[in-house]
PDB file of N, CA, C and O in Angstrom:
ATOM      1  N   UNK A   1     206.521 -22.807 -35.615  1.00  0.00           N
ATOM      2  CA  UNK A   1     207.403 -21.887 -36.301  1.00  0.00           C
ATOM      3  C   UNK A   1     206.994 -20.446 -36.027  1.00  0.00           C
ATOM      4  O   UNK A   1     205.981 -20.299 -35.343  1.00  0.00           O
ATOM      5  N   UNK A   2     207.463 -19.647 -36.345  1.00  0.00           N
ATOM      6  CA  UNK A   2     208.112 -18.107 -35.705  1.00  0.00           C
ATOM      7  C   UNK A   2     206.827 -17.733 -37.087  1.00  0.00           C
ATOM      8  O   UNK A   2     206.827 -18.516 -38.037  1.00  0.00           O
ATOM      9  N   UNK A   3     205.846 -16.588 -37.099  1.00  0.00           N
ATOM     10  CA  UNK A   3     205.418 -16.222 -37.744  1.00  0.00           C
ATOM     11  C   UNK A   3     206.204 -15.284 -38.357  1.00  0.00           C
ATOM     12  O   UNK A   3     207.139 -14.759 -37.754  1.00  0.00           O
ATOM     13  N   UNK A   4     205.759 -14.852 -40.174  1.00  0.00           N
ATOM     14  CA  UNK A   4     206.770 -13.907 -40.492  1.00  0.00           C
ATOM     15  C   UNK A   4     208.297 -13.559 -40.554  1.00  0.00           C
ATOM     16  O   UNK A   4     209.007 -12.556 -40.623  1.00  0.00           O
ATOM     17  N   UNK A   5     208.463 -15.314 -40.477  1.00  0.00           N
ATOM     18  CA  UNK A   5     209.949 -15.327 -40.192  1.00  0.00           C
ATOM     19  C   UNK A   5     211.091 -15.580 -41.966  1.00  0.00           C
ATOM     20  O   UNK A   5     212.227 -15.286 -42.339  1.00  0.00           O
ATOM     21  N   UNK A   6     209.886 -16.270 -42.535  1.00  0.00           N
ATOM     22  CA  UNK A   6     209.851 -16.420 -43.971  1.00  0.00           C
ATOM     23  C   UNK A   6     209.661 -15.318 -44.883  1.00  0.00           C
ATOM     24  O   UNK A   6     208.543 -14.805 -44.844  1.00  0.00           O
ATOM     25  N   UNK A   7     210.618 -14.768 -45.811  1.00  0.00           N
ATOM     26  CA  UNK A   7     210.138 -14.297 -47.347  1.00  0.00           C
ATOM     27  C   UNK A   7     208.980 -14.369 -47.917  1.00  0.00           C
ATOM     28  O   UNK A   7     208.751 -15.525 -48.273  1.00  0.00           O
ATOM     29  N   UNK A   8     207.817 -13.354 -48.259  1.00  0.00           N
ATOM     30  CA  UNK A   8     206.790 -13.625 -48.632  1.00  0.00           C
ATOM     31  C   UNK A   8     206.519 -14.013 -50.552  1.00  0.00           C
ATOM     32  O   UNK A   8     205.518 -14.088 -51.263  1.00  0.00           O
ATOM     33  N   UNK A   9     207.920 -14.165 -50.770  1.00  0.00           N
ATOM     34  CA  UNK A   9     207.847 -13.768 -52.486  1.00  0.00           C
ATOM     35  C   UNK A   9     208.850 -14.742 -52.476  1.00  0.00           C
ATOM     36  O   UNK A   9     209.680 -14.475 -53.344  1.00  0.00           O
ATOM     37  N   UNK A  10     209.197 -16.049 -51.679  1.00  0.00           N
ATOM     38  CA  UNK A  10     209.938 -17.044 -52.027  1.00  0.00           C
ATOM     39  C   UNK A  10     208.525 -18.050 -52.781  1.00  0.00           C
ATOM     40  O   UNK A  10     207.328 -18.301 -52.646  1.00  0.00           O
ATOM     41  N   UNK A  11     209.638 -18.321 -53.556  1.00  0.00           N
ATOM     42  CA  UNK A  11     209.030 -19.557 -54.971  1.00  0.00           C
ATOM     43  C   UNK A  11     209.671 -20.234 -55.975  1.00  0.00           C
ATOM     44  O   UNK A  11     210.882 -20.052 -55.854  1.00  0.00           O
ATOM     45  N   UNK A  12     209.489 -20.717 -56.622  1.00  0.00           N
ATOM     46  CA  UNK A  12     210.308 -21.821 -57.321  1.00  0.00           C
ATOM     47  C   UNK A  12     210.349 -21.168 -58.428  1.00  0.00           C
ATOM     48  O   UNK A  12     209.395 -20.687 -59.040  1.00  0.00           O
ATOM     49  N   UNK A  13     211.855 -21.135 -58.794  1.00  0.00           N
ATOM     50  CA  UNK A  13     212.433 -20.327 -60.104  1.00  0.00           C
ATOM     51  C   UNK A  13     213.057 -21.215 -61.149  1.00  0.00           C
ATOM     52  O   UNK A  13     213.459 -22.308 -60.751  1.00  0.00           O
ATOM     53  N   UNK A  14     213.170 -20.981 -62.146  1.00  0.00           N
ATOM     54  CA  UNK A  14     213.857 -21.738 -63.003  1.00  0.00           C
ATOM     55  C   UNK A  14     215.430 -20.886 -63.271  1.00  0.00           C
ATOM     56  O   UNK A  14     215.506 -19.700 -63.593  1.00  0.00           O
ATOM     57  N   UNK A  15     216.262 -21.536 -63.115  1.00  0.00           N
ATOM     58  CA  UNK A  15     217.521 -21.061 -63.547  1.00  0.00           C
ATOM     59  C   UNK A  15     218.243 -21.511 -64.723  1.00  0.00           C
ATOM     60  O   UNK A  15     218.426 -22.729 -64.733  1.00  0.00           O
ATOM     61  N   UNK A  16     218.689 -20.892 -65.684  1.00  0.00           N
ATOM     62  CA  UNK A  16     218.796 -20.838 -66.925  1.00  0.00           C
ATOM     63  C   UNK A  16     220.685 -20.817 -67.302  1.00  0.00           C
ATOM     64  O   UNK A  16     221.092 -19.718 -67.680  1.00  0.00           O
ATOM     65  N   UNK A  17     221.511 -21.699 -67.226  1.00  0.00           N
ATOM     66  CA  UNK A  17     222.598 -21.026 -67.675  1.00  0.00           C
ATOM     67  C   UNK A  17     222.737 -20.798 -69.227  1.00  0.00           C
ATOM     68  O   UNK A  17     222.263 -21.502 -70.119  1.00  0.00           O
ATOM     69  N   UNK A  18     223.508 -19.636 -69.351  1.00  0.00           N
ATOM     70  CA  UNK A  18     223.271 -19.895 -70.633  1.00  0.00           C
ATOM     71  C   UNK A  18     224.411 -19.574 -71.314  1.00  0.00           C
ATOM     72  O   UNK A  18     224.607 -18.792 -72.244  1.00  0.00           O
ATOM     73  N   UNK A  19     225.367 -20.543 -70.503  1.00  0.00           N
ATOM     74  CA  UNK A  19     226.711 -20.752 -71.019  1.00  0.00           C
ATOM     75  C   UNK A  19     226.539 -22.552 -72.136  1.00  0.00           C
ATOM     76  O   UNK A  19     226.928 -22.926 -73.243  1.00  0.00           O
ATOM     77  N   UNK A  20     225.590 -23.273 -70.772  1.00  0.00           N
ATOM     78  CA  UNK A  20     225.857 -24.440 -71.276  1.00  0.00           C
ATOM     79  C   UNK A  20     224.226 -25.215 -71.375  1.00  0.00           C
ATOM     80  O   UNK A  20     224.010 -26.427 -71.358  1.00  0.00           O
ATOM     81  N   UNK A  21     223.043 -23.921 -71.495  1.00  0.00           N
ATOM     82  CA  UNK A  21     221.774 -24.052 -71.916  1.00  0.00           C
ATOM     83  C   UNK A  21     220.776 -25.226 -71.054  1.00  0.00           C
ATOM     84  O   UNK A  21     219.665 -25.720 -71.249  1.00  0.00           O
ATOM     85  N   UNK A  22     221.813 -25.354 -70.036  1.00  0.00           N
ATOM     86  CA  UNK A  22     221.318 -26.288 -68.101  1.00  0.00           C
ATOM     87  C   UNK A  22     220.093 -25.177 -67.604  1.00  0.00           C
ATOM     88  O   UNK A  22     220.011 -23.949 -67.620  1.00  0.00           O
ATOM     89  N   UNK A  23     219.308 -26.144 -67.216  1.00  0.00           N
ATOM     90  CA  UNK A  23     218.271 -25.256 -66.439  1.00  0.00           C
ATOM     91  C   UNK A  23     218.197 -26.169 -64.816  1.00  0.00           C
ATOM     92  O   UNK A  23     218.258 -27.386 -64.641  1.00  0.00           O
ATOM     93  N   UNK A  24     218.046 -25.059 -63.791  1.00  0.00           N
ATOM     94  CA  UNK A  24     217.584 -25.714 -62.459  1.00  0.00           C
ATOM     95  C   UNK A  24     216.094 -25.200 -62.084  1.00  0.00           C
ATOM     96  O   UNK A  24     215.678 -24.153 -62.582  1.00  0.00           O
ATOM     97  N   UNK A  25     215.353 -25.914 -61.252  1.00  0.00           N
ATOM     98  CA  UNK A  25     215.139 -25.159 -60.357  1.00  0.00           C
ATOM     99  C   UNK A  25     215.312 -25.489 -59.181  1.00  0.00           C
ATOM    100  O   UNK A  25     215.536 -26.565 -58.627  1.00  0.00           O
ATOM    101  N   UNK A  26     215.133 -24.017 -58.697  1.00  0.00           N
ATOM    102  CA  UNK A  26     215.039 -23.720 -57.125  1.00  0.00           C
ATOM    103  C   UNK A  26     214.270 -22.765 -56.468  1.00  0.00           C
ATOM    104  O   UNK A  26     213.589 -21.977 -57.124  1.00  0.00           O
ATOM    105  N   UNK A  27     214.300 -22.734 -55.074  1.00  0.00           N
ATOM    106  CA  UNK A  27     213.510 -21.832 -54.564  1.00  0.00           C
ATOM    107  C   UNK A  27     214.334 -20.853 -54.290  1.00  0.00           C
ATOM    108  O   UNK A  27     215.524 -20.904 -53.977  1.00  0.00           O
ATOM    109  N   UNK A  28     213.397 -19.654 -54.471  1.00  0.00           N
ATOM    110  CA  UNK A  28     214.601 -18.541 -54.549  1.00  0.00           C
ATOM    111  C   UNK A  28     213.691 -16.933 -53.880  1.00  0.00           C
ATOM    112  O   UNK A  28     212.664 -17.259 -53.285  1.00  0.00           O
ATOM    113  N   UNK A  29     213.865 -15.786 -53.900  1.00  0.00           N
ATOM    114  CA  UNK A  29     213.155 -14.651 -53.663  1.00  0.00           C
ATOM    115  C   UNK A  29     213.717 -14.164 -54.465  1.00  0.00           C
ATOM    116  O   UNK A  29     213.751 -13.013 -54.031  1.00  0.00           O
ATOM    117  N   UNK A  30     214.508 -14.139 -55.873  1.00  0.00           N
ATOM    118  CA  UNK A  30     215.569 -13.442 -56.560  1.00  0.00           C
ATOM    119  C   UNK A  30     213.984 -12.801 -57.809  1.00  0.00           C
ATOM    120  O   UNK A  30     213.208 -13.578 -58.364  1.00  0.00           O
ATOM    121  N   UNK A  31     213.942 -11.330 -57.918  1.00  0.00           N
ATOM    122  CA  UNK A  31     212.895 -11.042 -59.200  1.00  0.00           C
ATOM    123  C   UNK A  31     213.507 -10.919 -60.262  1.00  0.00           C
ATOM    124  O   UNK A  31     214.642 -10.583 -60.601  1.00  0.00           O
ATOM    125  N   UNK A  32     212.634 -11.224 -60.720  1.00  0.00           N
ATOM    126  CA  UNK A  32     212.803 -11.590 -62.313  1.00  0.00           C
ATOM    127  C   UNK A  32     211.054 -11.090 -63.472  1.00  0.00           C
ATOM    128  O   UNK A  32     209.870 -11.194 -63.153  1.00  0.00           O
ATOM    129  N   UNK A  33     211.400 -10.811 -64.184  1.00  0.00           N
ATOM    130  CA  UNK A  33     210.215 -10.341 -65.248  1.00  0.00           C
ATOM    131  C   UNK A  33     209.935 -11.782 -66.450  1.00  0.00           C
ATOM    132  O   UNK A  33     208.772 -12.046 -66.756  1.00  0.00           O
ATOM    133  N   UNK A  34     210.766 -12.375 -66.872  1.00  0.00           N
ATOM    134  CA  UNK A  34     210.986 -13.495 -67.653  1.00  0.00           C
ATOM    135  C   UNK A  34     210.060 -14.393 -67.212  1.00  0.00           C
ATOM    136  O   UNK A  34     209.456 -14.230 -66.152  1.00  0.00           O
ATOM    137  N   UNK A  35     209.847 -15.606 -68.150  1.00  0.00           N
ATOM    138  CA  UNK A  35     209.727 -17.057 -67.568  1.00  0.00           C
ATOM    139  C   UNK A  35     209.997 -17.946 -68.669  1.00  0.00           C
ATOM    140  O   UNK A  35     210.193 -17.654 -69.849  1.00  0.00           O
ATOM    141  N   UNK A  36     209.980 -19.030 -68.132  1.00  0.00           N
ATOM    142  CA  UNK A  36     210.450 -20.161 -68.873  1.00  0.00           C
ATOM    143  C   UNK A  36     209.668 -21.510 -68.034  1.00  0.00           C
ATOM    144  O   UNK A  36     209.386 -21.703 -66.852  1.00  0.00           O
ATOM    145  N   UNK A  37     209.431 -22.552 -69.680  1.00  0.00           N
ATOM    146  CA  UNK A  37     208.993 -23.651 -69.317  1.00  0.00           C
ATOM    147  C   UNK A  37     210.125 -24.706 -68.396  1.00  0.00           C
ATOM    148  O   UNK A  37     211.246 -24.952 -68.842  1.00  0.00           O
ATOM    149  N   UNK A  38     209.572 -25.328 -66.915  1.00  0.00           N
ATOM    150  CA  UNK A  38     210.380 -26.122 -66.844  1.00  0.00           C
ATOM    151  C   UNK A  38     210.370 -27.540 -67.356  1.00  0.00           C
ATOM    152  O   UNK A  38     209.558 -27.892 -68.212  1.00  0.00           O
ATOM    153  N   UNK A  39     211.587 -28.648 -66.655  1.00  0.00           N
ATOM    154  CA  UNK A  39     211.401 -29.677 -67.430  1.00  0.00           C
ATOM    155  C   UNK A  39     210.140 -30.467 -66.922  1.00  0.00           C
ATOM    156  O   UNK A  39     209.841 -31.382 -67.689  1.00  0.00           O
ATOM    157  N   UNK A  40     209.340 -30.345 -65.842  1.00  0.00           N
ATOM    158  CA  UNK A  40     207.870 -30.491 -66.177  1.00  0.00           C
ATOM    159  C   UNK A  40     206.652 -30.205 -67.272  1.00  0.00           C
ATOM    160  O   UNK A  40     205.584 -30.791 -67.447  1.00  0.00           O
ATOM    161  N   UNK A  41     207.242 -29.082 -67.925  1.00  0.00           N
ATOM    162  CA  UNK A  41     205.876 -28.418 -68.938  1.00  0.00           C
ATOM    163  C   UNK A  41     205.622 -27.047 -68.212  1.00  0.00           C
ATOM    164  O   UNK A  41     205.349 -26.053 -68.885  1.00  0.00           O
ATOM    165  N   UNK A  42     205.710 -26.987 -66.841  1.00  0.00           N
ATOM    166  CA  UNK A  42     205.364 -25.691 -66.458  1.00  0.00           C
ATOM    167  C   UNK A  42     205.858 -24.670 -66.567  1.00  0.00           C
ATOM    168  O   UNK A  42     207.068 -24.842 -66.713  1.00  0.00           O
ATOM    169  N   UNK A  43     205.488 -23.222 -66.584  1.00  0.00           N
ATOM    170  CA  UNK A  43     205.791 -22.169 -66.330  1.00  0.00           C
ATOM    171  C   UNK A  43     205.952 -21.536 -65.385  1.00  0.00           C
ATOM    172  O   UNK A  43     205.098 -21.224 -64.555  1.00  0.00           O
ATOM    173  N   UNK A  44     207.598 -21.142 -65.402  1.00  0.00           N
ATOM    174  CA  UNK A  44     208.335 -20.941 -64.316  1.00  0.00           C
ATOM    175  C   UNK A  44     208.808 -19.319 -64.638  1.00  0.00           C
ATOM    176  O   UNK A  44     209.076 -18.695 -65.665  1.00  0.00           O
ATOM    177  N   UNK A  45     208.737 -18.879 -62.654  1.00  0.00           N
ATOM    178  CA  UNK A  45     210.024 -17.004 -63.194  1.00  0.00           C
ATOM    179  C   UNK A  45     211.115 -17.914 -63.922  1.00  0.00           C
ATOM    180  O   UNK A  45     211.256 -19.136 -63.865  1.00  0.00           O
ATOM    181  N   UNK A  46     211.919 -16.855 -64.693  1.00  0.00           N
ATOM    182  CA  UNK A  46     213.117 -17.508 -65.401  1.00  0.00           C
ATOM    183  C   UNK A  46     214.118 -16.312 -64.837  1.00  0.00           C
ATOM    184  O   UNK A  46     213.726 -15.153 -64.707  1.00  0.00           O
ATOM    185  N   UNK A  47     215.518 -16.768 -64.508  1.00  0.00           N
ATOM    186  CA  UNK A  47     216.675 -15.857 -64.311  1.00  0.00           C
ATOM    187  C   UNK A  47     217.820 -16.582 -64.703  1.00  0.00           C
ATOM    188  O   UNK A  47     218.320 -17.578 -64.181  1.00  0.00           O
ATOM    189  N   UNK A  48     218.102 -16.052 -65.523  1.00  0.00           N
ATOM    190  CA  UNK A  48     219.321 -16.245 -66.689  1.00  0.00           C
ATOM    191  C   UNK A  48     220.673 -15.541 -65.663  1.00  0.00           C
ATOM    192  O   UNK A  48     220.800 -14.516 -64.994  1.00  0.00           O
ATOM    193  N   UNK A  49     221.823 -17.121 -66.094  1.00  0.00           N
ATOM    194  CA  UNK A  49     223.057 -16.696 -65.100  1.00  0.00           C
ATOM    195  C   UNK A  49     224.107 -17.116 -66.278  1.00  0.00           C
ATOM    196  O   UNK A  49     223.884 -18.053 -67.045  1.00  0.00           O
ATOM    197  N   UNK A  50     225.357 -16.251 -66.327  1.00  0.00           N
ATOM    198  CA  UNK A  50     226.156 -16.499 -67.187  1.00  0.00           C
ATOM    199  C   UNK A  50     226.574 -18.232 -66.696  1.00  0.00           C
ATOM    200  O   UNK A  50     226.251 -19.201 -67.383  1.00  0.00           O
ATOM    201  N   UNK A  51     227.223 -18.316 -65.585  1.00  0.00           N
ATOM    202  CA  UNK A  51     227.915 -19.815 -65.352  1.00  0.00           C
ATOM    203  C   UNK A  51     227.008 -20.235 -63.995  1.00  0.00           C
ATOM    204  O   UNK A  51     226.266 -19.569 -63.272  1.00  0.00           O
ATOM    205  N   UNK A  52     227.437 -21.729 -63.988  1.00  0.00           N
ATOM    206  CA  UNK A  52     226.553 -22.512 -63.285  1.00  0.00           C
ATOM    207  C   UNK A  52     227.621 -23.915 -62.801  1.00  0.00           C
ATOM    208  O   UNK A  52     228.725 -23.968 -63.343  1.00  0.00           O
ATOM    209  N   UNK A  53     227.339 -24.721 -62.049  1.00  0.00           N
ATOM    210  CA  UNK A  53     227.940 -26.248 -61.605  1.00  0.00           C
ATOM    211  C   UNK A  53     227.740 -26.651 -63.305  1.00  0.00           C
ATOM    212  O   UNK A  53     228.311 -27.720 -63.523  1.00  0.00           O
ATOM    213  N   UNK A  54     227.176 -26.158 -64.382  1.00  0.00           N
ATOM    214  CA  UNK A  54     226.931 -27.356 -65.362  1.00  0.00           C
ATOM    215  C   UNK A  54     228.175 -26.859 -66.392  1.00  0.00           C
ATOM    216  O   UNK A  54     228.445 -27.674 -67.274  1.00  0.00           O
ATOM    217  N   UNK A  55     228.862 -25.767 -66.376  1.00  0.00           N
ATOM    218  CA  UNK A  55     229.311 -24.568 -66.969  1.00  0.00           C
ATOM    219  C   UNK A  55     230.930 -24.504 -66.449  1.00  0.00           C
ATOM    220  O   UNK A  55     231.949 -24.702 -67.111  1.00  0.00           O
ATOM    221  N   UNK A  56     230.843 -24.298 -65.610  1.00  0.00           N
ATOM    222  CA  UNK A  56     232.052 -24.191 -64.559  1.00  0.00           C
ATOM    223  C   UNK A  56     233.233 -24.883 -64.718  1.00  0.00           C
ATOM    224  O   UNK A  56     233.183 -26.029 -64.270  1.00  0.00           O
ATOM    225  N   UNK A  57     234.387 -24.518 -65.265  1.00  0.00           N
ATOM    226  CA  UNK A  57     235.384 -25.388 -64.947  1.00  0.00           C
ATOM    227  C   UNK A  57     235.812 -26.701 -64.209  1.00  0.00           C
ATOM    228  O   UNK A  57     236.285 -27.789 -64.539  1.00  0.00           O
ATOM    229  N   UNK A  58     235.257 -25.823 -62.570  1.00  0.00           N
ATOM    230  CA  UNK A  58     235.709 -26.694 -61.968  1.00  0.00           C
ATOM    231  C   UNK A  58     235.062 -27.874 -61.843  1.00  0.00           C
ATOM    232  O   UNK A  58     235.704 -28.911 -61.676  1.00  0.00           O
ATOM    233  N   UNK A  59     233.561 -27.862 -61.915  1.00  0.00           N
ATOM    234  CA  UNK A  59     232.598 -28.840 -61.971  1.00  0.00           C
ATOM    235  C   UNK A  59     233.018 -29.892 -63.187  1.00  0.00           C
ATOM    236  O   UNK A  59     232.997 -31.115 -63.047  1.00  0.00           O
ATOM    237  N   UNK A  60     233.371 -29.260 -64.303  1.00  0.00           N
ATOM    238  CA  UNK A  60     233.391 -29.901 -65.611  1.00  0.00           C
ATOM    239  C   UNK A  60     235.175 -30.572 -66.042  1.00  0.00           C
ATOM    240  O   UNK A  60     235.495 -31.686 -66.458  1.00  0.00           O
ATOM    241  N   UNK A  61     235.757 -29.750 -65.829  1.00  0.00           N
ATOM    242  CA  UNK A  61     237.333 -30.176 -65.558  1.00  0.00           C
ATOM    243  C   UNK A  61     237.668 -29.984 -66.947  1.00  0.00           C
ATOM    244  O   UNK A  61     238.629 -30.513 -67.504  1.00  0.00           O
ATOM    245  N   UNK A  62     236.809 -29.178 -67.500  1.00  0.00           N
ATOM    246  CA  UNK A  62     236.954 -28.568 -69.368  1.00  0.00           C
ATOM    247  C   UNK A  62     237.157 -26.979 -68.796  1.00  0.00           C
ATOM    248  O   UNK A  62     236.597 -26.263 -67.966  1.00  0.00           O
ATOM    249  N   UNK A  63     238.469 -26.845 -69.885  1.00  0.00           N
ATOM    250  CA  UNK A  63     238.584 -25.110 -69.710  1.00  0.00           C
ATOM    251  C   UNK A  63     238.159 -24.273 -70.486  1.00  0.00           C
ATOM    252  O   UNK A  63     239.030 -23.968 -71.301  1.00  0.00           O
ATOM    253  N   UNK A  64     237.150 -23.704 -70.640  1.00  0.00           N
ATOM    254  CA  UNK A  64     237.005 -23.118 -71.851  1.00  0.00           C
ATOM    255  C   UNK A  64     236.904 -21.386 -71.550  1.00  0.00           C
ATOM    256  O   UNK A  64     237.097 -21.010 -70.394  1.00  0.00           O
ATOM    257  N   UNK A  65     236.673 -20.614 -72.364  1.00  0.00           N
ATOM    258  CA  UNK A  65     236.795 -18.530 -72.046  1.00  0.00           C
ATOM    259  C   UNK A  65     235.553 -18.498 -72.313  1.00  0.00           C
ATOM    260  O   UNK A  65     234.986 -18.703 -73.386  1.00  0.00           O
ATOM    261  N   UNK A  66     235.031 -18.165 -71.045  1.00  0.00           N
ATOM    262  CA  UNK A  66     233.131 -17.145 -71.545  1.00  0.00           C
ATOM    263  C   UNK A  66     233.478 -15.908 -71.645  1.00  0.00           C
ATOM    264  O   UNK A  66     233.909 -15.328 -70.647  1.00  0.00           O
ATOM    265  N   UNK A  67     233.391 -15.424 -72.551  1.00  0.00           N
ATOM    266  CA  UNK A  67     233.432 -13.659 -73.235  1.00  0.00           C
ATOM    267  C   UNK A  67     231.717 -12.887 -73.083  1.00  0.00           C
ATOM    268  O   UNK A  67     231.207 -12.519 -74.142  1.00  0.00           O
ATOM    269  N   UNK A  68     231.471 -12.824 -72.680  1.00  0.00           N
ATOM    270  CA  UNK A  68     230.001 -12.511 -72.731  1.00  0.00           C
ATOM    271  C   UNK A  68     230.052 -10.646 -72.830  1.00  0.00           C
ATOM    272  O   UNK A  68     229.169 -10.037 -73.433  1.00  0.00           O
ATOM    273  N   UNK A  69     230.591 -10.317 -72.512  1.00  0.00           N
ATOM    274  CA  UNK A  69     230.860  -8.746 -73.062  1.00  0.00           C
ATOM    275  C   UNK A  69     232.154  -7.550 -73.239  1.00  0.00           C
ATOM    276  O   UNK A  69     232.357  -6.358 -73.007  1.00  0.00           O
ATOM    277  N   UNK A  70     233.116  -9.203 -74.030  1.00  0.00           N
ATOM    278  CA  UNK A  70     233.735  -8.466 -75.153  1.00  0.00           C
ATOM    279  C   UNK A  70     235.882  -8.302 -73.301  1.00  0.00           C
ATOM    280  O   UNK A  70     236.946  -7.730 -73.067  1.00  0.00           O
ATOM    281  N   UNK A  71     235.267  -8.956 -72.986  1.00  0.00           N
ATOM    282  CA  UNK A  71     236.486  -8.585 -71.904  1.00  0.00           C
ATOM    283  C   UNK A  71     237.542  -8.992 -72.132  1.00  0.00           C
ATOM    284  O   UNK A  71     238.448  -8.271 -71.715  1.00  0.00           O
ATOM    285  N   UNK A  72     237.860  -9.963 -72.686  1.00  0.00           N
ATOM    286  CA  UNK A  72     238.897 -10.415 -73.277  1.00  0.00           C
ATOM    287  C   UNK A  72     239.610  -9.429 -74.213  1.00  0.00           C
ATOM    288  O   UNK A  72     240.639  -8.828 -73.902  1.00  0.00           O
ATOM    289  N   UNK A  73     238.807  -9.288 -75.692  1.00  0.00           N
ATOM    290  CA  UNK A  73     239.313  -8.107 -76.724  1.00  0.00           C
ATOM    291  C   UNK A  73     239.479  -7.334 -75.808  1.00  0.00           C
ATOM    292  O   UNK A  73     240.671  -7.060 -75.941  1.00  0.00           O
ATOM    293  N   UNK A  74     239.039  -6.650 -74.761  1.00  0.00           N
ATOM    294  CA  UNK A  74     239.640  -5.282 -74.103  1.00  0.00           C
ATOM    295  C   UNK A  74     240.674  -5.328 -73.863  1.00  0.00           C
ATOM    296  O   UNK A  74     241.323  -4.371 -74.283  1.00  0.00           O
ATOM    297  N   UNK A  75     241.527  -6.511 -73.005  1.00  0.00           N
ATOM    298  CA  UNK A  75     242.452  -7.118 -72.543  1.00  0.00           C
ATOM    299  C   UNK A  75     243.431  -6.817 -72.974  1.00  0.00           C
ATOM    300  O   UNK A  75     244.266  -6.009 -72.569  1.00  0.00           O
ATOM    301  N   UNK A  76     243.382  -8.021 -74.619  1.00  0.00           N
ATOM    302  CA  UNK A  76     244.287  -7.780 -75.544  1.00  0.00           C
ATOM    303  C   UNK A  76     244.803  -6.673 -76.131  1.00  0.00           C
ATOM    304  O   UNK A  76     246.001  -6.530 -76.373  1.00  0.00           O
ATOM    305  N   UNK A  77     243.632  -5.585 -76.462  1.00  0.00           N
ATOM    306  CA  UNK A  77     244.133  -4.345 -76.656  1.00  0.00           C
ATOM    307  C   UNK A  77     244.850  -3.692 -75.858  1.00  0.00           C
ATOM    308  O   UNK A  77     245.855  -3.106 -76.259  1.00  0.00           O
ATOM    309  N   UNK A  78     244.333  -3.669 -74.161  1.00  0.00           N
ATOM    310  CA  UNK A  78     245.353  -2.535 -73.613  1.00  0.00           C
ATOM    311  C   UNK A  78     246.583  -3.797 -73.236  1.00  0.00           C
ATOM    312  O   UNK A  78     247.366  -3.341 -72.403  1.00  0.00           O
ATOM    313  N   UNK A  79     246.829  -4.813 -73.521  1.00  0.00           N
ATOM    314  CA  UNK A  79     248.171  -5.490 -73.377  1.00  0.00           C
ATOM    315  C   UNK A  79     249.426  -5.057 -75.176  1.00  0.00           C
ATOM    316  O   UNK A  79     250.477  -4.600 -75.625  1.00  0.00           O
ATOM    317  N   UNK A  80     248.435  -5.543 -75.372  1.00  0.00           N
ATOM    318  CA  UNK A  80     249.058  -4.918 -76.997  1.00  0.00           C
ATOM    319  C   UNK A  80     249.640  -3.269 -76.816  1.00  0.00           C
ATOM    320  O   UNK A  80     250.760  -3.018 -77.260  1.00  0.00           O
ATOM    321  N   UNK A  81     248.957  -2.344 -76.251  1.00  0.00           N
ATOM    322  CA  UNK A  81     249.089  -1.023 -76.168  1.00  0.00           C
ATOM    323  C   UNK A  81     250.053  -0.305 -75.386  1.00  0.00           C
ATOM    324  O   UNK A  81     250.587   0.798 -75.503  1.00  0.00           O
ATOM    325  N   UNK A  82     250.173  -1.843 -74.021  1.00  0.00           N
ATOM    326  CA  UNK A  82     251.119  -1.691 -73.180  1.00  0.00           C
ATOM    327  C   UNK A  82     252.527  -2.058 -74.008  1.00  0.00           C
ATOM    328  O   UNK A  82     253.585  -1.798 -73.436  1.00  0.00           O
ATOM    329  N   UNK A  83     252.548  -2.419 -74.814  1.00  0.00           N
ATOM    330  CA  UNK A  83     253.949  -3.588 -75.475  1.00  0.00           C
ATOM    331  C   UNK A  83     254.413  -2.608 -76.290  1.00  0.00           C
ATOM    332  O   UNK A  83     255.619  -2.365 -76.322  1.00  0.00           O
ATOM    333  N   UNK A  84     253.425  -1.849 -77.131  1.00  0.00           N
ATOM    334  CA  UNK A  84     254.150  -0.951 -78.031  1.00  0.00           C
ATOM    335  C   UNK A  84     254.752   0.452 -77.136  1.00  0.00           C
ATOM    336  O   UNK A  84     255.540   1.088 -77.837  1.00  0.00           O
ATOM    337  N   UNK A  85     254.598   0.905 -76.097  1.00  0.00           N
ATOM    338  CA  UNK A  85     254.801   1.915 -75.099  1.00  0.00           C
ATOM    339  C   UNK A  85     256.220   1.388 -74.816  1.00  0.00           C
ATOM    340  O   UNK A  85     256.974   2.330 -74.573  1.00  0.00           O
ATOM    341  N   UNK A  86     256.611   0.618 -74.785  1.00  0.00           N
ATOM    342  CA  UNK A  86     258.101   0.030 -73.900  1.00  0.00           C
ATOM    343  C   UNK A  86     258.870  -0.153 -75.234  1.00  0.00           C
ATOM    344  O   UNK A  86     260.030  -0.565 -75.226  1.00  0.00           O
TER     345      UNK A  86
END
């Protein structure tokens, strides 16, 4: 193999959704300050992702609205705001 051809800060991360509270891991170079136990006992970087395959519509074939900062209410308001204008 090619020296130096590899990421020196690739390692095994724990991934956290925390739509539907699924954890993976994987190997990753993604930083992170966090950690979290995995389902071994160990202590893992942790990086928290809104959606995931466990989360996902399409994976799950359940529809549900992740609001995670409020985008929806924005929505509604400037649709509402638009309705009273006409």
């Amino acid at each position: 193999m090619k020296k130096d051809l590899h990421p020196a800060e690739y390692r095994t991360v724990l991934f956290e959704d925390s739509t539907s509270g699924k954890s993976f891991l994987i190997g990753s170079t993604i930083k992170t300050t966090k950690t979290g136990k995995g389902p071994d006992g160990k202590d893992y970087p942790l990086y928290q992702v809104e959606i995931s395959s466990a989360s996902h519509p399409f994976y799950t074939g359940q529809s549900k609205t992740i609001d995670t900062a409020g985008r929806v209410d924005k929505f509604k308001k400037r649709a509402a705001a638009a309705k009273k204008q006409r």
